[in-house]
MMTF fields as JSON, N, C-alpha, C and O atoms, coordinates in Angstrom:
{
  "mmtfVersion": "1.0.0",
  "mmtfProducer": "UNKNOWN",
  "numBonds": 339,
  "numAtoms": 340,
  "numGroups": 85,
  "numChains": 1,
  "numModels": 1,
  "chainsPerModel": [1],
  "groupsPerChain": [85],
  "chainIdList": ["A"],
  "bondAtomList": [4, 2, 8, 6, 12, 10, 16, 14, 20, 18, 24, 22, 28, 26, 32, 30, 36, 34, 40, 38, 44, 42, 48, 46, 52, 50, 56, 54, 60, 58, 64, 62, 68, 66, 72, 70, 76, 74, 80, 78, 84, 82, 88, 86, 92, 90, 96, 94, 100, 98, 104, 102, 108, 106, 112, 110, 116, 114, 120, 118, 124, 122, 128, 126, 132, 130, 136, 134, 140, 138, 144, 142, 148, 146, 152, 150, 156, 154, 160, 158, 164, 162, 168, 166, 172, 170, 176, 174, 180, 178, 184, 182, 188, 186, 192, 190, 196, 194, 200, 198, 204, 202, 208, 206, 212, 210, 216, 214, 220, 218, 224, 222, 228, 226, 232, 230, 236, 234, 240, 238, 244, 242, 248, 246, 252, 250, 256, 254, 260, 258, 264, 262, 268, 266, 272, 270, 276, 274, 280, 278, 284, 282, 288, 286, 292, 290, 296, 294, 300, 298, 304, 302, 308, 306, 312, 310, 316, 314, 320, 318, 324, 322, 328, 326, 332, 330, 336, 334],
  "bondOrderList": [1, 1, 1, 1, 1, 1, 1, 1, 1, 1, 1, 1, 1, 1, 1, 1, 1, 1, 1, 1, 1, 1, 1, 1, 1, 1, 1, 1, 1, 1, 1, 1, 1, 1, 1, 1, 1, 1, 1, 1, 1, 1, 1, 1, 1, 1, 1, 1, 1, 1, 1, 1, 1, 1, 1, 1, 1, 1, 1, 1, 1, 1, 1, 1, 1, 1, 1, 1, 1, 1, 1, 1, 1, 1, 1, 1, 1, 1, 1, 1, 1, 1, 1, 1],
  "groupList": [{"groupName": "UNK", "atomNameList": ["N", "CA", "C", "O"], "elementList": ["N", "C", "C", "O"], "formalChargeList": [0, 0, 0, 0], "bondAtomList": [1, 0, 2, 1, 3, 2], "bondOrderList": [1, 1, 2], "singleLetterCode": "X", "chemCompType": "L-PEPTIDE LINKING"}],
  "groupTypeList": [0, 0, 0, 0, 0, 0, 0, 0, 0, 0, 0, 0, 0, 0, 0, 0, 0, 0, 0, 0, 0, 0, 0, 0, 0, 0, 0, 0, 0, 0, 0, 0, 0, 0, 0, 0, 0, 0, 0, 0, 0, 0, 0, 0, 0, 0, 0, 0, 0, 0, 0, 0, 0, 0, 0, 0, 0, 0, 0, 0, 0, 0, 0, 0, 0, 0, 0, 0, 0, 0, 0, 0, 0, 0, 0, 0, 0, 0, 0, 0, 0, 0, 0, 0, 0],
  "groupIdList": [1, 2, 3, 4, 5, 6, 7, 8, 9, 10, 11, 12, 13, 14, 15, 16, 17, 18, 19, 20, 21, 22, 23, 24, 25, 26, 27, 28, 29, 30, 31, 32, 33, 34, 35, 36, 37, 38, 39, 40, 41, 42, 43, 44, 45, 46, 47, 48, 49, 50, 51, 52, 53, 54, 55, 56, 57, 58, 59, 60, 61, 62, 63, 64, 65, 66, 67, 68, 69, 70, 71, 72, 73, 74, 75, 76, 77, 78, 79, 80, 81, 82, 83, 84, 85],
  "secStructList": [7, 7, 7, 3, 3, 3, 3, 1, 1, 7, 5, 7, 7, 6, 6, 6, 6, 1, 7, 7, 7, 7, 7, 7, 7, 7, 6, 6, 7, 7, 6, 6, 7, 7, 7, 7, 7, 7, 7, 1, 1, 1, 6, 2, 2, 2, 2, 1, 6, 6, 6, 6, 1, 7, 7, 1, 1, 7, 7, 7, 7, 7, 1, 1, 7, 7, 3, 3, 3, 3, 7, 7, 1, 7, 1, 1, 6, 6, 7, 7, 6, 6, 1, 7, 7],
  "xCoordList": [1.166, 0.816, -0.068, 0.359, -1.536, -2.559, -2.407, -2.085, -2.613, -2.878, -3.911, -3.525, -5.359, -5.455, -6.976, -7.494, -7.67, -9.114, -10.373, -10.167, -11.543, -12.71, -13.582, -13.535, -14.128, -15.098, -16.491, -16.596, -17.508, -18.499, -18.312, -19.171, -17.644, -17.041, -15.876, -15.676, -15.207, -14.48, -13.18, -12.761, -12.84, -10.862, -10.621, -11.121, -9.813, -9.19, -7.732, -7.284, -7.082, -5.814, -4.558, -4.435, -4.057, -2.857, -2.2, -1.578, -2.355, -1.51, -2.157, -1.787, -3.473, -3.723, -4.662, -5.509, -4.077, -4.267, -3.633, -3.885, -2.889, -2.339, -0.5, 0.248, -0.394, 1.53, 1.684, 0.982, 2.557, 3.385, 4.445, 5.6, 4.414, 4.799, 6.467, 6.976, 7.15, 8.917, 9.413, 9.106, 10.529, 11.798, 12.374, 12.914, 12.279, 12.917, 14.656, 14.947, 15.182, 16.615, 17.361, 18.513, 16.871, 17.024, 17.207, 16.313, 18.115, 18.048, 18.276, 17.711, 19.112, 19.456, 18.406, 18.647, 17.216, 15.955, 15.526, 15.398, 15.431, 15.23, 13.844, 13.237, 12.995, 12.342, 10.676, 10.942, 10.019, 8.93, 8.386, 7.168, 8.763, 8.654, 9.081, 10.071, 8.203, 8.656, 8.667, 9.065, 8.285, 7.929, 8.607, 9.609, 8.453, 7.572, 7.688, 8.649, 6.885, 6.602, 6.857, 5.939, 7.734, 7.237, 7.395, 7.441, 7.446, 7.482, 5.814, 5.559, 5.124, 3.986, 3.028, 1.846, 4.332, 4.252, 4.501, 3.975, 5.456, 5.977, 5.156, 4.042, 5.554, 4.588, 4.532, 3.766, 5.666, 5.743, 4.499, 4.294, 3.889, 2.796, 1.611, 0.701, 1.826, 0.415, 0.325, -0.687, 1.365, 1.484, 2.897, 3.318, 3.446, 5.12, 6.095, 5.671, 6.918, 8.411, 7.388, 6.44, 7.93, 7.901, 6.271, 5.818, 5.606, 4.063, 3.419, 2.448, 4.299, 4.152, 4.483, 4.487, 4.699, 4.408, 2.966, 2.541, 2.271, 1.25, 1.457, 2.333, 0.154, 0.187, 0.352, -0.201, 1.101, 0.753, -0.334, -0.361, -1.091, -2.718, -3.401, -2.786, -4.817, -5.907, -6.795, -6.642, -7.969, -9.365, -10.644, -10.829, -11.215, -12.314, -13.748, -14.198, -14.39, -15.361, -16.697, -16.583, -17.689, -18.857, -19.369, -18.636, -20.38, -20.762, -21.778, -22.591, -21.612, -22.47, -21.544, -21.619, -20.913, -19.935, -19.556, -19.524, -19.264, -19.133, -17.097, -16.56, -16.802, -14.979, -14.236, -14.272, -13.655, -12.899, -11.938, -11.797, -10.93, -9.525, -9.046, -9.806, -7.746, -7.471, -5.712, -4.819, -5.318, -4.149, -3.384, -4.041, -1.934, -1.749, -0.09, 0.465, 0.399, 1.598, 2.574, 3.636, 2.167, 3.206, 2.633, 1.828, 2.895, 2.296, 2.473, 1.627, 4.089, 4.385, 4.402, 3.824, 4.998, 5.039, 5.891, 5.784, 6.67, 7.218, 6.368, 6.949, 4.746, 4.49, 4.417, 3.97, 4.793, 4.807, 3.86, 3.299, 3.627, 2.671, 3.006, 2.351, 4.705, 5.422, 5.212, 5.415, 4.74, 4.877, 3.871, 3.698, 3.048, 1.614, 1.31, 1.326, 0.998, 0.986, -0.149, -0.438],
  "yCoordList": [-5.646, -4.754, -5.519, -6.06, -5.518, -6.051, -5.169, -3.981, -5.72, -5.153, -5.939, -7.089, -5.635, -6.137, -5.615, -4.508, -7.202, -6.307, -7.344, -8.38, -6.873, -7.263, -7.565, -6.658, -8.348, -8.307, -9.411, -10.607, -7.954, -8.446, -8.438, -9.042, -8.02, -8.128, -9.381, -9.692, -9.99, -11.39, -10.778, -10.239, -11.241, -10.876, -11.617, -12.721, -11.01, -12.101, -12.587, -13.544, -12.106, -12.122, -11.254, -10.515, -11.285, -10.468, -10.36, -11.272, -9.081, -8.445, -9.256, -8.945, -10.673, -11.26, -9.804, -8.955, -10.078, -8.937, -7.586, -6.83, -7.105, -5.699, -6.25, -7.047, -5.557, -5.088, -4.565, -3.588, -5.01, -4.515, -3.091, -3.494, -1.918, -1.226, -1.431, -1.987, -0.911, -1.526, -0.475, 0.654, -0.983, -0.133, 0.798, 0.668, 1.625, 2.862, 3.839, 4.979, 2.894, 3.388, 4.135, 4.371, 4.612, 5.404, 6.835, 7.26, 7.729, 9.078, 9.368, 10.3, 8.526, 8.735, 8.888, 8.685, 9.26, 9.28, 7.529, 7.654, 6.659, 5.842, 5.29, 5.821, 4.432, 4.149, 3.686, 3.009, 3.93, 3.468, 4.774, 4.672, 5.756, 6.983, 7.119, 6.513, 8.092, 8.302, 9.724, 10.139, 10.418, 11.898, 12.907, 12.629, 14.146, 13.804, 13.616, 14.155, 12.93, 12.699, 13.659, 13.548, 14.521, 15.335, 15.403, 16.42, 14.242, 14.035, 12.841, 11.747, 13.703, 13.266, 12.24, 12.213, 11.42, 10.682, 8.988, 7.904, 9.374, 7.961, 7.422, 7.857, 6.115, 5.003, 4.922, 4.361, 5.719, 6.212, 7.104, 7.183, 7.606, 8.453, 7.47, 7.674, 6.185, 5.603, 4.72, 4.446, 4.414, 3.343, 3.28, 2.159, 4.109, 4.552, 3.712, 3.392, 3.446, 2.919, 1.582, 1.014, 1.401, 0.342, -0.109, -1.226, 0.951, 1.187, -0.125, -0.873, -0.002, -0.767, -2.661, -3.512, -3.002, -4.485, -4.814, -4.212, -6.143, -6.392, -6.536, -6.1, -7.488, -7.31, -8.985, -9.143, -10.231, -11.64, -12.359, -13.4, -12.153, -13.238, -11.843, -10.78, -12.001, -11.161, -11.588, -12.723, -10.806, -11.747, -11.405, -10.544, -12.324, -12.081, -11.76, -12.348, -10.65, -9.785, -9.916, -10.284, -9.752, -9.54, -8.293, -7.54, -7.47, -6.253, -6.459, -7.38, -5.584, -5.08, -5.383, -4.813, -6.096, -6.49, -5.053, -3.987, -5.529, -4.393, -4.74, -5.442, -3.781, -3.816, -2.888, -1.687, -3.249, -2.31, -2.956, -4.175, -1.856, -1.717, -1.616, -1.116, -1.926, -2.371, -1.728, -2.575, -0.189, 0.0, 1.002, 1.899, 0.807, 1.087, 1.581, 0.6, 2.399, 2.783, 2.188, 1.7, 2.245, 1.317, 0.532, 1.098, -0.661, -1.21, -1.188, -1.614, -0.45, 0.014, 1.136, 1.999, 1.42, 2.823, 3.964, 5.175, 3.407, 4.27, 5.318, 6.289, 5.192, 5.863, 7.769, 7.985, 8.826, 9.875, 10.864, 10.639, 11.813, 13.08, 13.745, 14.263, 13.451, 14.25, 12.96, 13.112, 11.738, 11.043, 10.632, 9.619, 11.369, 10.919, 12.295, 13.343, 12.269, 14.008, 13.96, 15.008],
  "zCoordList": [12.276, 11.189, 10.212, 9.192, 10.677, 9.463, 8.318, 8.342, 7.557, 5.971, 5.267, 5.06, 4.737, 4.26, 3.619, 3.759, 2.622, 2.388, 2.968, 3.6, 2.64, 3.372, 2.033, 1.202, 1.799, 0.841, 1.702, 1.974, 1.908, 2.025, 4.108, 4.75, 4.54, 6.167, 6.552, 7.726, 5.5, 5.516, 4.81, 3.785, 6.08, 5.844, 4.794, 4.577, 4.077, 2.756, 3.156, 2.525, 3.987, 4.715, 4.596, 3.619, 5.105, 5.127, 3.941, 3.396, 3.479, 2.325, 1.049, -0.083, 1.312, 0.365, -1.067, -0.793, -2.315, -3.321, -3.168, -4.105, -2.24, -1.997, -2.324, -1.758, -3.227, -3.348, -2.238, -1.975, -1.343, -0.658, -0.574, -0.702, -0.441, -0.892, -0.714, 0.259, -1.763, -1.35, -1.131, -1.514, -0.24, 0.47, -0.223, -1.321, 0.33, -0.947, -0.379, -0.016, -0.547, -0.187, -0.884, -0.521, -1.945, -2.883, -2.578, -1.846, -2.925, -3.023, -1.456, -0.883, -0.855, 0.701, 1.777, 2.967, 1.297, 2.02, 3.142, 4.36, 2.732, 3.182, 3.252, 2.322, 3.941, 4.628, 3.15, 2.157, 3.263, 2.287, 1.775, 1.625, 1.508, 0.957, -0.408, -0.816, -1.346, -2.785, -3.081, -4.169, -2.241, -2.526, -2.25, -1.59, -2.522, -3.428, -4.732, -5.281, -5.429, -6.806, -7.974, -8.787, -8.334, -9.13, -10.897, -11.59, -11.254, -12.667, -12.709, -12.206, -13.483, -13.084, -14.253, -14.598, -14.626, -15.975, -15.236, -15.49, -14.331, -13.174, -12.991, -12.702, -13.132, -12.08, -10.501, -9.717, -10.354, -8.858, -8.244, -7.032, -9.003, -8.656, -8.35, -7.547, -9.27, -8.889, -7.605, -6.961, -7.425, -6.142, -5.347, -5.06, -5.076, -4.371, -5.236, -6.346, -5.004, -5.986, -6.607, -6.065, -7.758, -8.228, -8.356, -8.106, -8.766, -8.784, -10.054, -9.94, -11.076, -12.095, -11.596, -12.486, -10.298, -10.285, -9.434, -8.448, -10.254, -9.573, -8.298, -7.55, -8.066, -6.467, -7.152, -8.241, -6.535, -6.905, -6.768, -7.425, -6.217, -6.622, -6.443, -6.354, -6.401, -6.729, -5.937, -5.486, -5.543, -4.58, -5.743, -6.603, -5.348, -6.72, -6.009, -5.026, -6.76, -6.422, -7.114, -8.283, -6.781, -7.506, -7.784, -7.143, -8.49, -8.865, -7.569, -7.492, -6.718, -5.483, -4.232, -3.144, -4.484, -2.66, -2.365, -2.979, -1.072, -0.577, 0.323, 1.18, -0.57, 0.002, 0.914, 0.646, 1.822, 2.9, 2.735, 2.832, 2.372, 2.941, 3.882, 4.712, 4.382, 6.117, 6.065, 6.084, 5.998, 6.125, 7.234, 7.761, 7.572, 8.688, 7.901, 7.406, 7.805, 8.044, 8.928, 8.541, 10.167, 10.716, 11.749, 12.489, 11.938, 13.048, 14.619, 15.405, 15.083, 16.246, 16.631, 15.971, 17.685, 18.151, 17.266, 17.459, 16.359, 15.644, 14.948, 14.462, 14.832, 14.456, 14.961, 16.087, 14.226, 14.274, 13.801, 12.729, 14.372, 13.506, 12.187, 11.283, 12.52, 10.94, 9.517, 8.312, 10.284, 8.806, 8.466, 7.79, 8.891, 8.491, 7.759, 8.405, 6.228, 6.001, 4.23, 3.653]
}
């Protein structure tokens, strides 16, 4: 399961600048889900549970690079049609 970003076509590495999204065992639901969202004041809205912590280091950019994001829900076969929505 890569995660990650590109600045300029150059991997920055795995999960290097991206929060990790956290486990959400909360509300019996389980799994990395927050939704839905419906108090629309939450920090949950901006980035799933716990939206309000950074990500721990940062990658540093110039005005013109060019950035791709690299994300995957799940990295095995677990993936499904119902959880992709």
């Amino acid at each position: 399961m890569e995660q990650g970003v590109f600045v300029n076509g150059v991997d920055q590495g795995t999960f290097k600048g991206i929060r990790i999204p956290a486990y959400n065992g909360q509300n019996g639901k389980g799994g990395y889900n927050n939704g839905p969202v419906k108090d629309l004041d939450s920090v949950d809205l901006r980035c799933n549970v716990l939206g309000d912590i950074q990500a721990h280091d940062t990658i540093k950019v110039a005005p013109g690079d060019n950035l791709t994001f690299d994300w995957y829900a799940y990295g095995d076969s677990r993936l499904r049609y119902e959880d992709m929505y």
